[in-house]
N, C-alpha and C positions, 0 to 999 in steps of 0.2 A: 628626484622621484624615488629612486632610491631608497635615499635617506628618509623617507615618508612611509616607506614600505616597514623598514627595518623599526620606526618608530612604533607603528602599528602593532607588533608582535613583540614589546617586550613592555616589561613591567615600568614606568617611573618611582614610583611611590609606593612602595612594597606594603607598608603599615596597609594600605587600604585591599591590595589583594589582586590578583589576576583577573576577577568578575568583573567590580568597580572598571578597571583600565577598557577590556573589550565594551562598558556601554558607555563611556568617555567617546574609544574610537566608533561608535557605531553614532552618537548627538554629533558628530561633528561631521560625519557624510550627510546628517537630515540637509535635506534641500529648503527648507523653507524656515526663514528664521524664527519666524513664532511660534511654531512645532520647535525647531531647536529649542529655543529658553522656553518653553513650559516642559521639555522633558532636563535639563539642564538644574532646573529648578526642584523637579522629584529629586535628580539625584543627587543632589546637595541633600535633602532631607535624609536620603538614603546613607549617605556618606557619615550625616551625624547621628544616625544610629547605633551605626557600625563603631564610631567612638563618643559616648556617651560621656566622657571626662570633658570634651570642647561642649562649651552651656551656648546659649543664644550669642553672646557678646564676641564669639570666633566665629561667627557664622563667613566674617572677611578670608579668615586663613581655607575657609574650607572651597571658597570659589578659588581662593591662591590656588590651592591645591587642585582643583577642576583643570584652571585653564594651564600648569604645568604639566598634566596629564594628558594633557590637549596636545603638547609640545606647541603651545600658545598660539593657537591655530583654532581653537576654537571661536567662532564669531557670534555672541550672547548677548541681549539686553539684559547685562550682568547688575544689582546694585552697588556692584565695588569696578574699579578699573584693574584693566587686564594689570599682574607685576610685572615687577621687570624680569627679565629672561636670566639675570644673575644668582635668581632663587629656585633655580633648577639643580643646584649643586647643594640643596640646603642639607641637612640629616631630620630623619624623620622626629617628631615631639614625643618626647619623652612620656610613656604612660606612667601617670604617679599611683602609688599604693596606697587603697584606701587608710583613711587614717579611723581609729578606735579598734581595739578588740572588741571579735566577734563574741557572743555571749555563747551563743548554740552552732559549734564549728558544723554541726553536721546540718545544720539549715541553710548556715551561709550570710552572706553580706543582705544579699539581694531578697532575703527574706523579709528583711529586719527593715529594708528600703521600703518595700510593699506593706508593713506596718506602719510605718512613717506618712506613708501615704494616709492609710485608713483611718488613720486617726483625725486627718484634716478631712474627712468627708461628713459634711451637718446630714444631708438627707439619712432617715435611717433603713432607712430600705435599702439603699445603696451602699451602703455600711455595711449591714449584714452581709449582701453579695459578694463586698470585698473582703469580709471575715469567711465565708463560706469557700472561695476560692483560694486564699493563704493557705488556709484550712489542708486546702485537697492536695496543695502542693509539698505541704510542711509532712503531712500522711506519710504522702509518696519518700520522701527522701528520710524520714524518720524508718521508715518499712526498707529501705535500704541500707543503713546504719547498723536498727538492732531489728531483728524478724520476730522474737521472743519477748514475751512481757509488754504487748500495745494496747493500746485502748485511748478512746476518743480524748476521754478526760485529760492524758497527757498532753494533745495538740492544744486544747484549749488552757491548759496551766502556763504551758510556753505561750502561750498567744499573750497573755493575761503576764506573764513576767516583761517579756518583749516592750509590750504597749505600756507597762510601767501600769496596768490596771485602766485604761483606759477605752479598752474594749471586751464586751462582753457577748454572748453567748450559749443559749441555754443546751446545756449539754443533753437531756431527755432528747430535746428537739431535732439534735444534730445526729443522735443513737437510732433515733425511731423513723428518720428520715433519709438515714445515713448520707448526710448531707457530705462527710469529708470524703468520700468515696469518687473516683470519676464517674461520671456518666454512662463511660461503657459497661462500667462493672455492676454500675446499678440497674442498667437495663437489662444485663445477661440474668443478674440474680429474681429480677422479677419476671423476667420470661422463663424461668426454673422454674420458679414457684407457681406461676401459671399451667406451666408445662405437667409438673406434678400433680396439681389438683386434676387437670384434666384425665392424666392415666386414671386417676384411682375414682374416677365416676364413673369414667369408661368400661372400667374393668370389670365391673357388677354386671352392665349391661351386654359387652360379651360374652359372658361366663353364664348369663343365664338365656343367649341366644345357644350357645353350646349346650345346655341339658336340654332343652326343648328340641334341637335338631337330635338328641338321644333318643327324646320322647319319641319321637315321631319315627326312628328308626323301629323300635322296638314296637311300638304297634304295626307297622306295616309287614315286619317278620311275622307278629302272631295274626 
């Protein structure tokens, strides 16, 4: 009992993190085992998100690694069988370094991934989306890099080097719509601009309730 307790509260598998372990121990008190393996099941998904280098093909190593974490106490309609308990001494798998130099260090690997992507997408409406979102992201981290000398044209020159010219982009459309902008910022600048028009219609209209209440002042003195 003990020994169960002491399990409970510490780490097995460090690569995956102290979160992972506490909902590990928390699938293996569910009382009902089909609630168990359908939440057992999330987090295997959750597990390979967390490392995105294991593809489909280790989906085996990542239930390994559940029911180690389990201190194989875990009880799952697993599609792999429980290991053996000699793989609790294993060391954690090596994360490899992507391989190719980055072209734009200040975008990153994972930009270039999200390019990669877009280019396999036929629909073009969904393309675009996926161009307009790079887009916002490529913005953002370029507006952290250099603050000085931006403009839309550059995200799209990078996009369009990136993609090796395979995605395009009409820059007017992206300027006039400020498409590479987040959401929030485009929301704040058009409730500005709303906000503005509004003072300066307004301000006729009080300004001429203020001489009229002069008017009427000044008649009722004489």
């Amino acid at each position: 009992m003990e020994e169960k307790e002491k399990h409970k509260h510490s780490v097995i598998l460090k690569e995956y993190g102290k979160n992972i372990q506490k909902l590990v121990d928390y699938i293996s008190t569910v009382p009902d085992k089909a609630k168990r393996t359908e939440q057992a099941y999330t987090l295997v998904e959750l597990m390979k998100q967390l490392n995105p280098q294991l593809k489909t093909e280790n989906d085996q190593k990542l239930w390994d690694d559940l029911f180690i974490m389990s201190g194989f106490e875990l009880d799952v309609d697993s599609p792999f069988p429980m290991p053996e308990k000699e793989l609790l001494g294993k060391k954690p798998q090596v994360v490899g370094y992507p391989e190719g130099e980055v072209k734009f260090k200040h975008y990153g690997r994972n930009i270039e991934k999200l390019i990669e992507n877009a280019i396999e997408i036929e629909n073009d409406e969904e393309q675009e989306a996926a161009i307009i979102y790079i887009g916002q992201l490529m913005r953002s981290f370029h507006s952290t890099w250099n603050r000085e000398n931006f403009d839309d044209g550059i995200i799209i020159d990078d996009i369009k080097t990136l993609s090796k010219g395979k995605l395009h982009i009409d820059l007017e459309k992206v300027k006039e719509n400020a498409l590479f902008e987040s959401s929030t910022r485009r929301d704040f600048k058009t409730n500005t601009q709303e906000n503005s028009s509004n003072t300066n219609s307004g301000g006729g209209r009080r300004g001429g309730k203020r001489r009229n209440n002069g008017g009427n002042y000044k008649k009722r003195r004489n």
